[in-house]
Every structure is written in C-alpha cells, then in structure tokens.
LUMKOL-206665 format. One line per field, with one value per residue (C-alpha): residue in one letter; x negated, z negated, y; residue number from 1. Coordinates in pm, 1 decimal, padded with zeros to 6 digits. Example, Ala and Ser with C-alpha at 12.3 -4.5 7.8 and 13.67 -1.06 7.14 Angstrom:
<zases>
code (A | S)
px (-01230.0 | -01367.0)
pz (-00780.0 | -00714.0)
py (-00450.0 | -00106.0)
pos (1 | 2)
</zases>
This chain:
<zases>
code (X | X | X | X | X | X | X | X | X | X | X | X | X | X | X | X | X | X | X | X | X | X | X | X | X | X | X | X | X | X | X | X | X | X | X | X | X | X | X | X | X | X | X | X | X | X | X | X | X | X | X | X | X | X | X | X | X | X | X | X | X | X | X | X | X | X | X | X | X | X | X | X | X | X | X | X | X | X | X | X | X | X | X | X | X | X | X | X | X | X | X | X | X | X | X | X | X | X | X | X | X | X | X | X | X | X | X | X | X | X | X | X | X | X | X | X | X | X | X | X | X | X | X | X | X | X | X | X | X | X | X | X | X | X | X | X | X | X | X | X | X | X | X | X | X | X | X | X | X | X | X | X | X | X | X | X | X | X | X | X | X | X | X | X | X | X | X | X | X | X | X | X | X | X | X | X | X | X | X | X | X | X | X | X | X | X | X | X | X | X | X | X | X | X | X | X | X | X | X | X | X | X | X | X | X | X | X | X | X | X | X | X | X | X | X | X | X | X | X | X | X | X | X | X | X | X | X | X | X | X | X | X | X | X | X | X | X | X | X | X | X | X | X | X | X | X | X | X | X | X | X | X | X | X | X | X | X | X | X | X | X | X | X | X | X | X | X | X | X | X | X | X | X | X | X | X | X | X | X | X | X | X | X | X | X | X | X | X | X | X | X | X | X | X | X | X | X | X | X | X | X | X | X | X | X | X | X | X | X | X | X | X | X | X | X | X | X | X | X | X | X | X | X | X | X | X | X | X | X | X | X | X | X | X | X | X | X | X | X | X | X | X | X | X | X | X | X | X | X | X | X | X | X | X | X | X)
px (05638.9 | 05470.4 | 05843.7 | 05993.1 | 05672.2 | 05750.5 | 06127.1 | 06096.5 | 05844.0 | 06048.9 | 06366.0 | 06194.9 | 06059.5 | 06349.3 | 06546.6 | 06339.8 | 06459.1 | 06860.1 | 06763.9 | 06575.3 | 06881.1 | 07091.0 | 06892.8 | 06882.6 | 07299.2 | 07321.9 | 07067.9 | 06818.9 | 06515.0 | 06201.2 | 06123.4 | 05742.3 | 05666.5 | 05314.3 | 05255.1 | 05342.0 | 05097.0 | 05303.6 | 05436.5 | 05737.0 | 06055.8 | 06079.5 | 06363.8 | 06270.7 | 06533.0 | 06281.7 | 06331.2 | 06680.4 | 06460.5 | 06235.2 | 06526.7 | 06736.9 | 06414.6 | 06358.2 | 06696.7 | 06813.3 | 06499.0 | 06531.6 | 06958.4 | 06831.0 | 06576.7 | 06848.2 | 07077.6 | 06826.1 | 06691.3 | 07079.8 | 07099.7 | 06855.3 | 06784.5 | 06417.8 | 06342.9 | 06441.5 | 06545.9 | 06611.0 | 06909.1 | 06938.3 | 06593.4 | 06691.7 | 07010.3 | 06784.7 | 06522.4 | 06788.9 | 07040.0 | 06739.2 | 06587.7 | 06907.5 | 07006.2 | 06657.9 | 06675.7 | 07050.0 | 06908.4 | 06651.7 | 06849.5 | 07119.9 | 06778.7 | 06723.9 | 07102.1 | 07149.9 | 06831.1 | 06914.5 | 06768.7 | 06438.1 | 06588.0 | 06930.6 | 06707.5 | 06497.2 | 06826.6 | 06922.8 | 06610.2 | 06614.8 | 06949.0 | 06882.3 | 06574.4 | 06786.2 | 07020.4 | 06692.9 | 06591.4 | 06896.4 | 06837.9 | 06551.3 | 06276.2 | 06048.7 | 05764.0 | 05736.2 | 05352.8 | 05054.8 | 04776.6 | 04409.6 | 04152.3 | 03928.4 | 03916.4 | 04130.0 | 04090.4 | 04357.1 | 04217.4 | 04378.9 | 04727.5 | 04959.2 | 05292.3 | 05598.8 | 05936.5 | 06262.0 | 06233.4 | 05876.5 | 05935.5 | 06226.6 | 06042.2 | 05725.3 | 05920.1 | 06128.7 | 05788.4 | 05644.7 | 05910.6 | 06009.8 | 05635.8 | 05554.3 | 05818.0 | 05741.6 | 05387.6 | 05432.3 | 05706.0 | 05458.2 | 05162.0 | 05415.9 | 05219.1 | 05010.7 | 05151.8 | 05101.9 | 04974.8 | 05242.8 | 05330.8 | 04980.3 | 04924.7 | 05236.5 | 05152.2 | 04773.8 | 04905.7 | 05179.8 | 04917.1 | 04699.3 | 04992.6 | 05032.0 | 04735.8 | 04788.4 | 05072.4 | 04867.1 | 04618.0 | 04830.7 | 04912.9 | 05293.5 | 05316.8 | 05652.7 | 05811.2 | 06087.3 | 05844.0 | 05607.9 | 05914.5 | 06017.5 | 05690.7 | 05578.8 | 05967.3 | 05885.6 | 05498.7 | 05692.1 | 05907.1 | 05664.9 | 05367.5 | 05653.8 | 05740.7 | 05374.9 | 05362.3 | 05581.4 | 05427.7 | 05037.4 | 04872.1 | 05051.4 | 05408.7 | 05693.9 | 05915.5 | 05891.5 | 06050.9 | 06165.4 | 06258.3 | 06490.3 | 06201.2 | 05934.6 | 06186.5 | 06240.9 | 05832.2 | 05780.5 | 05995.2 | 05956.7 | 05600.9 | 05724.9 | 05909.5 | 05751.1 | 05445.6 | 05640.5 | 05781.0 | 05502.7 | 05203.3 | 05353.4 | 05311.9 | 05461.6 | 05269.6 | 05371.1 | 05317.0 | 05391.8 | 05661.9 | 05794.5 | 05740.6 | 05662.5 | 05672.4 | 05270.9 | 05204.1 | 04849.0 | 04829.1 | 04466.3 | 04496.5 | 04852.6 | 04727.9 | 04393.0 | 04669.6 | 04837.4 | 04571.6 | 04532.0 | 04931.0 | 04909.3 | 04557.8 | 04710.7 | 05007.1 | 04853.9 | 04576.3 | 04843.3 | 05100.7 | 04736.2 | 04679.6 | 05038.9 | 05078.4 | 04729.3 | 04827.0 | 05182.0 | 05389.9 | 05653.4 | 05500.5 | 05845.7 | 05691.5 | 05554.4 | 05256.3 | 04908.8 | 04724.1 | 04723.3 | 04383.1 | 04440.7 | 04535.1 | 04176.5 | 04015.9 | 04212.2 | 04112.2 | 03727.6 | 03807.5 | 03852.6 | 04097.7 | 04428.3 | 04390.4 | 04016.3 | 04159.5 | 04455.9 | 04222.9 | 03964.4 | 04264.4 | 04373.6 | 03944.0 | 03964.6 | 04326.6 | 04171.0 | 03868.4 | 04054.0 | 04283.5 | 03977.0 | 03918.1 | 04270.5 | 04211.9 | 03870.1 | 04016.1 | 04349.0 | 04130.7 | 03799.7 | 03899.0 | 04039.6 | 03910.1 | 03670.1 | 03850.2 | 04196.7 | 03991.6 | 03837.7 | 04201.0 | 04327.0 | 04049.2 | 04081.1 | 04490.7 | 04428.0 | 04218.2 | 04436.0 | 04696.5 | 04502.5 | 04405.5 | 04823.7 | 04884.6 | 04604.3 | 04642.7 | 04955.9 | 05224.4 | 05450.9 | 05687.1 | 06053.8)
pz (-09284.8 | -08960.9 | -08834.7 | -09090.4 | -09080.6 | -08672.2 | -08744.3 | -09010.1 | -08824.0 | -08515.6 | -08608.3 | -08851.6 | -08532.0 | -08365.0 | -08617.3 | -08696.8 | -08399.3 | -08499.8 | -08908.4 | -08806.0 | -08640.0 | -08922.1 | -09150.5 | -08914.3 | -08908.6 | -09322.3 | -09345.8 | -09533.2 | -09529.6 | -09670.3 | -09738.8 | -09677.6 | -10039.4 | -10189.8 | -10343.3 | -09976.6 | -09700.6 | -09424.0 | -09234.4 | -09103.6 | -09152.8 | -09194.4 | -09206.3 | -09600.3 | -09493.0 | -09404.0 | -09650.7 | -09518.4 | -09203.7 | -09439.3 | -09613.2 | -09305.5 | -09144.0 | -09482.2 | -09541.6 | -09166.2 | -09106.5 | -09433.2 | -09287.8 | -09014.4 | -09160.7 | -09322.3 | -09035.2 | -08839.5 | -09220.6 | -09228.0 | -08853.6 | -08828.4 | -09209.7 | -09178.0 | -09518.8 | -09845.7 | -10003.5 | -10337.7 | -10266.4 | -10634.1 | -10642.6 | -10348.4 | -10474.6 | -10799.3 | -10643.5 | -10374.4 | -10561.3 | -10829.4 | -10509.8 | -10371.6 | -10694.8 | -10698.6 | -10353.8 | -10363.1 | -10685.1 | -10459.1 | -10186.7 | -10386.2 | -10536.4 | -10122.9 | -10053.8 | -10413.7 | -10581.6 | -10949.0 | -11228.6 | -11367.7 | -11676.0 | -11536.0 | -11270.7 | -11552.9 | -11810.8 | -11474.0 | -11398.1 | -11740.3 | -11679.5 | -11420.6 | -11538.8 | -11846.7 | -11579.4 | -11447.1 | -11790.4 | -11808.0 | -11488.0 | -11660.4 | -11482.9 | -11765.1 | -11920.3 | -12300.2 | -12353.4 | -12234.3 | -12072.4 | -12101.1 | -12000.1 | -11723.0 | -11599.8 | -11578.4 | -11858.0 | -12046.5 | -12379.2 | -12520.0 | -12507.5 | -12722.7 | -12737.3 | -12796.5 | -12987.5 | -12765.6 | -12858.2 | -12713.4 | -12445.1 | -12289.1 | -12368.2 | -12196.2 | -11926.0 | -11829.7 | -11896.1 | -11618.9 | -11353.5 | -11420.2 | -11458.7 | -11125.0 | -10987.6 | -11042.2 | -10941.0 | -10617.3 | -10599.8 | -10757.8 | -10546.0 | -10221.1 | -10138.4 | -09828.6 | -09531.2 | -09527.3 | -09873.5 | -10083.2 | -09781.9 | -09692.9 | -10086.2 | -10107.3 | -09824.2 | -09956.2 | -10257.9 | -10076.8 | -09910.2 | -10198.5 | -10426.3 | -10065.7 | -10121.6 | -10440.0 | -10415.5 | -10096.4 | -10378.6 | -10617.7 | -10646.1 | -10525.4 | -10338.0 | -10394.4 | -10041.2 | -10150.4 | -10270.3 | -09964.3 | -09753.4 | -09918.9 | -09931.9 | -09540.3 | -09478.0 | -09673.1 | -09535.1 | -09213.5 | -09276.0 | -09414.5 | -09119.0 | -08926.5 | -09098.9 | -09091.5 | -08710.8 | -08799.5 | -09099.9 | -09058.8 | -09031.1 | -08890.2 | -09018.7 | -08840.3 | -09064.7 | -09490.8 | -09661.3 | -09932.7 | -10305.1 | -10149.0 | -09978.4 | -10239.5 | -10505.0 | -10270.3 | -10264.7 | -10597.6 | -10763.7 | -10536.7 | -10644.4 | -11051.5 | -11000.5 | -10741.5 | -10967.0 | -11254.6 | -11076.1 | -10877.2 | -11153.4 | -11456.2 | -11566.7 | -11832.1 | -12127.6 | -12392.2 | -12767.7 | -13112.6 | -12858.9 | -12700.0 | -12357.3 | -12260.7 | -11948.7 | -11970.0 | -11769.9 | -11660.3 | -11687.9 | -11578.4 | -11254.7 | -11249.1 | -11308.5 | -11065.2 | -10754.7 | -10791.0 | -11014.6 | -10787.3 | -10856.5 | -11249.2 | -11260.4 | -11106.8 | -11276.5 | -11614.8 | -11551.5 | -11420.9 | -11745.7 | -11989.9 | -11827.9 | -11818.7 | -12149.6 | -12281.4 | -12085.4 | -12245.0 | -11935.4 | -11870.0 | -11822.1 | -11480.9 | -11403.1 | -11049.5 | -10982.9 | -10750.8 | -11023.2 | -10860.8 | -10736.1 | -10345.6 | -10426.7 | -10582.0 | -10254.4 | -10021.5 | -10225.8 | -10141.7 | -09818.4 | -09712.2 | -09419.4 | -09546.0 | -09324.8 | -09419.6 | -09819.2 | -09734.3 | -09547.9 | -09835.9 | -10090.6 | -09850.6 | -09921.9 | -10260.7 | -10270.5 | -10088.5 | -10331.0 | -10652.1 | -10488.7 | -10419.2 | -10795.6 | -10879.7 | -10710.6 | -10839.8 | -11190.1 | -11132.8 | -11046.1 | -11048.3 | -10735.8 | -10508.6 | -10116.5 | -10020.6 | -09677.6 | -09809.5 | -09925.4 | -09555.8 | -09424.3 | -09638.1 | -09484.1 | -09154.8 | -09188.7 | -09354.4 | -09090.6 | -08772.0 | -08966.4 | -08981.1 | -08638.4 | -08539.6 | -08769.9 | -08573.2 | -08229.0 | -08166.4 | -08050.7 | -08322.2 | -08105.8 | -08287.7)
py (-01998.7 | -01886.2 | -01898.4 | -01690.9 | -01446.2 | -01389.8 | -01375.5 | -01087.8 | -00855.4 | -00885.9 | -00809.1 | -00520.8 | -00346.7 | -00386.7 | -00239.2 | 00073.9 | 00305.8 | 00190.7 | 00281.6 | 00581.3 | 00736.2 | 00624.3 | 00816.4 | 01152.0 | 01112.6 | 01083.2 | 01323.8 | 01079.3 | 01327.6 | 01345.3 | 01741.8 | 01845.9 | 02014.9 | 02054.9 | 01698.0 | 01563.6 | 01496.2 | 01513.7 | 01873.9 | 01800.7 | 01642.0 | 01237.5 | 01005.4 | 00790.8 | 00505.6 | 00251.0 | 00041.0 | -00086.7 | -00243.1 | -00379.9 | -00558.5 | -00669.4 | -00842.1 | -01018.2 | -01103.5 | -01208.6 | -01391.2 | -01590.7 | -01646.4 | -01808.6 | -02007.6 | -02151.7 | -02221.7 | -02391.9 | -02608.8 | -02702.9 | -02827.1 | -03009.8 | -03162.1 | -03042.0 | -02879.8 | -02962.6 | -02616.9 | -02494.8 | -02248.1 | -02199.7 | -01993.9 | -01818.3 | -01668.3 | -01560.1 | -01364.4 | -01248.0 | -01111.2 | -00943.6 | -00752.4 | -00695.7 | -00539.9 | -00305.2 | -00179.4 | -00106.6 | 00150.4 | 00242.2 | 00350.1 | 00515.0 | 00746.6 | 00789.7 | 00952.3 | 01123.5 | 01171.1 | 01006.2 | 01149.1 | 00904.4 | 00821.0 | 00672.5 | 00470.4 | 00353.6 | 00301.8 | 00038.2 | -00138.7 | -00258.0 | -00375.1 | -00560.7 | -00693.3 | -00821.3 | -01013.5 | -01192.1 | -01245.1 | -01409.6 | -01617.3 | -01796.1 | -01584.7 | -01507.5 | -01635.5 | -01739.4 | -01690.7 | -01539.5 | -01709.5 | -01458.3 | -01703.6 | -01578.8 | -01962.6 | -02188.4 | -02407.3 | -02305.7 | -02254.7 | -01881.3 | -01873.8 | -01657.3 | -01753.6 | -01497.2 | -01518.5 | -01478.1 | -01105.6 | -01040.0 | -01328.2 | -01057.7 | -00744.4 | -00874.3 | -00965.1 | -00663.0 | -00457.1 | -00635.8 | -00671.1 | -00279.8 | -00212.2 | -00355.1 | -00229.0 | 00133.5 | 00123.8 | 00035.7 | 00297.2 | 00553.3 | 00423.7 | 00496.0 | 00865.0 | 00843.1 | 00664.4 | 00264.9 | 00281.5 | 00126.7 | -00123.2 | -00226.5 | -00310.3 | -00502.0 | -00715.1 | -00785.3 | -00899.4 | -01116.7 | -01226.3 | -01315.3 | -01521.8 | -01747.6 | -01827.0 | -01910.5 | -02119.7 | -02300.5 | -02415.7 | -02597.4 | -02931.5 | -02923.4 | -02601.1 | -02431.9 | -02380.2 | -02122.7 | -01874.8 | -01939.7 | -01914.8 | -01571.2 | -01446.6 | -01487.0 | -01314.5 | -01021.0 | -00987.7 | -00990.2 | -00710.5 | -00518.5 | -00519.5 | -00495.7 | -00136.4 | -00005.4 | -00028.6 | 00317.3 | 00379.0 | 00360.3 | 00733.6 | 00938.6 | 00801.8 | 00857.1 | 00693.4 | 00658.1 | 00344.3 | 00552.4 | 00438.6 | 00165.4 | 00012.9 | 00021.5 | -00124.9 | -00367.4 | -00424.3 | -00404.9 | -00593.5 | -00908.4 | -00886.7 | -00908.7 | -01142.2 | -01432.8 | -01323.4 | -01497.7 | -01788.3 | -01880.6 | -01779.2 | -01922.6 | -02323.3 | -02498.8 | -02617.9 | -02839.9 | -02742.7 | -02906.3 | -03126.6 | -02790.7 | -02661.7 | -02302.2 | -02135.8 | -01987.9 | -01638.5 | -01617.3 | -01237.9 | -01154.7 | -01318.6 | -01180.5 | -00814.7 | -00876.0 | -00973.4 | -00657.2 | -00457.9 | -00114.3 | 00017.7 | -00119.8 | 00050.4 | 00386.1 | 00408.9 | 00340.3 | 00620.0 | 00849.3 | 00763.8 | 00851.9 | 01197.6 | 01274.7 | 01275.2 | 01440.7 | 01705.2 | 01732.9 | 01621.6 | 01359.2 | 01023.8 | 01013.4 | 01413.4 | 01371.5 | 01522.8 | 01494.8 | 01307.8 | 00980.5 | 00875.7 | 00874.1 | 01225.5 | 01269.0 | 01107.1 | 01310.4 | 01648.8 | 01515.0 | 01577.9 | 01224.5 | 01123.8 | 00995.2 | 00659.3 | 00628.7 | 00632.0 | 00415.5 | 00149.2 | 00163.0 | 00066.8 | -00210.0 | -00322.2 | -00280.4 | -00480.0 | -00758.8 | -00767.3 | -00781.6 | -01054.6 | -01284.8 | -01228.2 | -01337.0 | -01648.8 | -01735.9 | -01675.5 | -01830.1 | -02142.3 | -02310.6 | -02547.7 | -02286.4 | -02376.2 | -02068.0 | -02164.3 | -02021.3 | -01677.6 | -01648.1 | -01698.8 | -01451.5 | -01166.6 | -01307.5 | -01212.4 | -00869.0 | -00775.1 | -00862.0 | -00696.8 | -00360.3 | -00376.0 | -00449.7 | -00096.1 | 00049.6 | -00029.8 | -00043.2 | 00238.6 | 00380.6 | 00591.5 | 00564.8)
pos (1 | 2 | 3 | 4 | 5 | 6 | 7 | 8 | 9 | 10 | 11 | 12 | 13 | 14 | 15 | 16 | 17 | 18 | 19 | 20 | 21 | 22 | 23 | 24 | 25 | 26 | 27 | 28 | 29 | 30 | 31 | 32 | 33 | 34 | 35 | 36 | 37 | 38 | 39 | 40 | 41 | 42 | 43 | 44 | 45 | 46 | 47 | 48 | 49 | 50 | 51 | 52 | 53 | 54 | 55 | 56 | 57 | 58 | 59 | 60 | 61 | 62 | 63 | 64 | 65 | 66 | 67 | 68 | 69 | 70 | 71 | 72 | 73 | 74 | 75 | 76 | 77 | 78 | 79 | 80 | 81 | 82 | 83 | 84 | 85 | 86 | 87 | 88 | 89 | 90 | 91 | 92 | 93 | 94 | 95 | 96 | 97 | 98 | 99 | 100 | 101 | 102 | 103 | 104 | 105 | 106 | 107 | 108 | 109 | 110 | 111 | 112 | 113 | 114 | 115 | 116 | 117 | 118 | 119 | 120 | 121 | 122 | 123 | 124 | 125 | 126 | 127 | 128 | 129 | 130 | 131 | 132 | 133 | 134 | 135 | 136 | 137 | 138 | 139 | 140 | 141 | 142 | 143 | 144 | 145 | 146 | 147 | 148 | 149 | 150 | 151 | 152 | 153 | 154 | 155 | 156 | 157 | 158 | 159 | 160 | 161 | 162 | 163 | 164 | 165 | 166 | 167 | 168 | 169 | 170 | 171 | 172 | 173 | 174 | 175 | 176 | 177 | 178 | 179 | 180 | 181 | 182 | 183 | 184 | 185 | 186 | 187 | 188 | 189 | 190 | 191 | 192 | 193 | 194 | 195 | 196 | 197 | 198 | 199 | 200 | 201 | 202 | 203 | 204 | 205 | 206 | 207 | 208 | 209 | 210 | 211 | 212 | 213 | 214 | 215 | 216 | 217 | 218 | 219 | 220 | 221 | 222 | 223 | 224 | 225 | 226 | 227 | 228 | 229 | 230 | 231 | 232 | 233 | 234 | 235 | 236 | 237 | 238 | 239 | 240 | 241 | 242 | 243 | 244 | 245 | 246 | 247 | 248 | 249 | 250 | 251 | 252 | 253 | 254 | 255 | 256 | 257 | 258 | 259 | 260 | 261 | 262 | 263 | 264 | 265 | 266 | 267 | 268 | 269 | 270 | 271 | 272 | 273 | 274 | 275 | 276 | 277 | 278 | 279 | 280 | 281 | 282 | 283 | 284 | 285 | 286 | 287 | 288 | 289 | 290 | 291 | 292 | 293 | 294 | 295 | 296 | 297 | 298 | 299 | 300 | 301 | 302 | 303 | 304 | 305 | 306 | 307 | 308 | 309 | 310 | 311 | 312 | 313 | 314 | 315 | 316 | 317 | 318 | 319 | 320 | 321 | 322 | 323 | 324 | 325 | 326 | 327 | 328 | 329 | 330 | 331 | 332 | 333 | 334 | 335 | 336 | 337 | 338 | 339 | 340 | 341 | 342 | 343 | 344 | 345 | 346 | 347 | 348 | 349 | 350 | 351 | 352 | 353 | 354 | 355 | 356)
</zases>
C-alpha cells in the first residue's frame, strides 16, 4: 500500500503541469463570479490527474503482483469499483467541457448507481448501534435495499462535489476520510487488501493534487475530480463497512450507518443543512448559492486556509469517532497513526512549491 500510495502522488504531480495545459488548450476554465473565492482565471481539469495517478499506479501494481506471484488479488472487485468511478468522473468531466444541466447529471448518477446496484454493491439492512454489539438492525425489502443504496452512493457523491468551494477543501476531506476507512479495514479480522490497495492509490492522487490546490490554488479538480472523490467514498464505504449477518437462516449484507455517516459526516452534514435552507427559502435544493458553511466562516472574516485547515480538524475528529463506534477493540495506536499521517500531509500542502 505504501507502494501504491508513492506511485499515485508521483505520477499525479508529474502530471499536473501536462493536464494544466490541456485544460488552457480546450478552454477548461473556471470563471471568477461572486460565489467564487478566487480572482482570476483557473484551469478546473484536475481531476483527470487525480484519476490517471489512481488508475496507472493501481496498472502497475498489477504488473509487478503478476510477475512476481506476490499478492493474491481479487480482480473481480477491482473492475467493480473501477468501472463505477470511471463511469462518475467521465459525467463529471463532461459537466467540466459542457456544463450539463443538474437534473440530467442527477437523471445519470442514478443510472449508474442502478448498474452498481446491480454489481452486488449494496447493503440489505441497516446497522444504528453506537457500539458494536450489533443489537438494532432494520432490515429492508429489495425495493428499499436499492433505494437506500443509490441515496447513498449519489448522496455522497454530491457532497463532496458541493463541499468542493475553497481550495483543498473537497480534496483534503476526501483524503481524511480515506484515511479513516484504512484504518478501518487495518482493524478487522481479515483485512481486505483490494480496498486498502485502492484506497492508499486514490489518497495518493489526491495529496498529490493539493500540492496545486492548497491556498492559493493554481489548479481546480473540477466536477470530474470530485465525482471521482465522492463516489469512491460511497462505494468502498459499502464494501468495506458492511458485514454479513445471518437471520431466520438468511444472510444480509448489514450497513453500519452511524459510523458510515461519522467517516464522512462534514459533506453529509453540509449538504443536508444547505438542501433545509434551500427550500425554506423557496429555492432549488441543485440552486447554487453561498449558503454552505465555509462560506459562513469566510464572511467572519476568517482566512480561507485557516477554514479549510479547521475542516481538515474537525474531519479528523469525527473519523476517530467512526472508529471508536465502528468498534470497541480498535488499537488507539491505529488512531495516533491516522493524526500522525494527516498532519505530515498538511505540512507537504503547506510547504511545498505549487508553481504549474
């Protein structure tokens, strides 16, 4: 994983310059208006480094597992969550180059999440103990099993993309809670290698972006890139989260949604606060507006890296929740790793150049 992690930052970085003048050529621009931050002109094509890093660097894991026999993969799982991203940030950058109206992006995220629904990632009940003992589950019918389902891989999916308004916000999240369901999966039992594997890629990718990113951007990873984001976080969330319980002789695939919505609970928490005033004040729930909270912070007179970094706290707090919830046995070694990453990864956004 530490591999893959090196592999995917690297070849992000060294791919940002190459997308950034792709995105000048096509015209790929992000126009300064009143809801944005930034004054000038920036390139929103970002998100195709993000996914070349995580895709290449996961291509050559492969290779070198092949040659030399080392790892015992799962290629099936692979080609899942591959092709579902694939399918999300190919939406996402076709919303970069023709700017789609919201409800045909919608009508096709629910499309898509109905193809993963139909891959077998889902989950067929809901698990709402704050331990882990297991006690209060509600299980669904196949109708509320898919509904559930595409309302959280769509939900999480636009979150992130609404959360994506301040530079390294929406990338910086998306890596804590990356961070946070490694952990996770570190903790259990049989720890499930594919999703660690795919998780460390896409962490890499993504530090790798915010070297360009972090206050003051000089590049934006655009609707392609927080797709991307978001909807690996739906759906690892439901492959690596969920457990199988046996009932009256029949197994269901259990969803343990507190600890679920606690790893990724700043985006849900924003865009369900944003979706309430939206409509008390008579708008669109898709209208964009300044509503969202880092919009509040910044209108306090706070410093747009000062708000993103205090998110990026807040993140890391509600993740230590998730795993406290998710279980009673959970090292407190694996928590301190999980700070002790966050925080080298600030200072890499920090102190290092971001010259494109």
């Amino acid at each position: 994983s530490t591999l893959i992690f090196l592999l995917s930052l690297s070849i992000t970085v060294g791919l940002m310059p190459i997308v950034n003048k792709i995105g000048l050529k096509f015209n790929v621009i992000d126009i300064p208006d009143k809801r944005k931050k930034h004054k000038g002109e920036i390139v929103r094509l970002g998100g195709l480094a993000i996914y070349l890093g995580f895709l290449l660097s996961l291509f050559f894991i492969f290779l070198i597992s092949n040659f030399y026999s080392i790892l015992d993969i799962n290629y099936l799982t692979y080609l899942k969550i591959l092709v579902s991203v694939s399918l999300f940030f190919l939406l996402g950058v076709s919303d970069d180059f023709f700017n789609m109206q919201p409800i045909s992006r919608l009508f096709l995220q629910i499309i898509f999440g109905t193809l993963i629904y139909s891959m077998d990632i889902k989950f067929e009940g809901f698990d709402i103990n704050w331990f882990s003992q297991r006690e209060n589950i509600f299980l669904m019918n196949s109708f509320f099993s898919y509904l559930f389902t595409i309302l959280w891989i769509v939900g999480v999916t636009n979150a992130l993309n609404w959360l994506d308004g301040l530079d390294g916000l929406a990338g910086g999240l998306s890596t804590i809670s990356q961070i946070g369901m490694i952990i996770i999966f570190l903790s259990l039992p049989s720890p499930n290698l594919e999703l660690i594997f795919l998780c460390s890629a896409i962490i890499g990718s993504s530090i790798g972006f915010l070297r360009y990113n972090f206050f003051p951007a000089k590049i934006l990873m655009g609707d392609g890139g927080s797709y991307l984001l978001g909807s690996m976080l739906g759906i690892v969330s439901i492959l690596g989260l969920r457990y199988d319980l046996q009932i009256s002789g029949q197994e269901y695939k259990i969803f343990p949604i507190i600890s679920a919505i606690f790893l990724i609970f700043i985006p849900i928490f924003d865009m369900f606060i944003v979706m309430i005033e939206r409509s008390i004040n008579g708008y669109s729930v898709f209208y964009p507006d300044r509503r969202h909270f880092h919009y509040k912070f910044l209108r306090k007179g706070i410093h747009p890296r000062s708000v993103v970094i205090l998110y990026y706290g807040l993140a890391q707090a509600f993740c230590c929740v998730a795993f406290i919830l998710f279980s009673n046995y959970l090292n407190p070694f694996l928590i301190c790793l999980s700070l002790i990453i966050l925080s080298f990864s600030i200072l890499y956004c920090l102190n290092l150049r971001n010259n494109l």
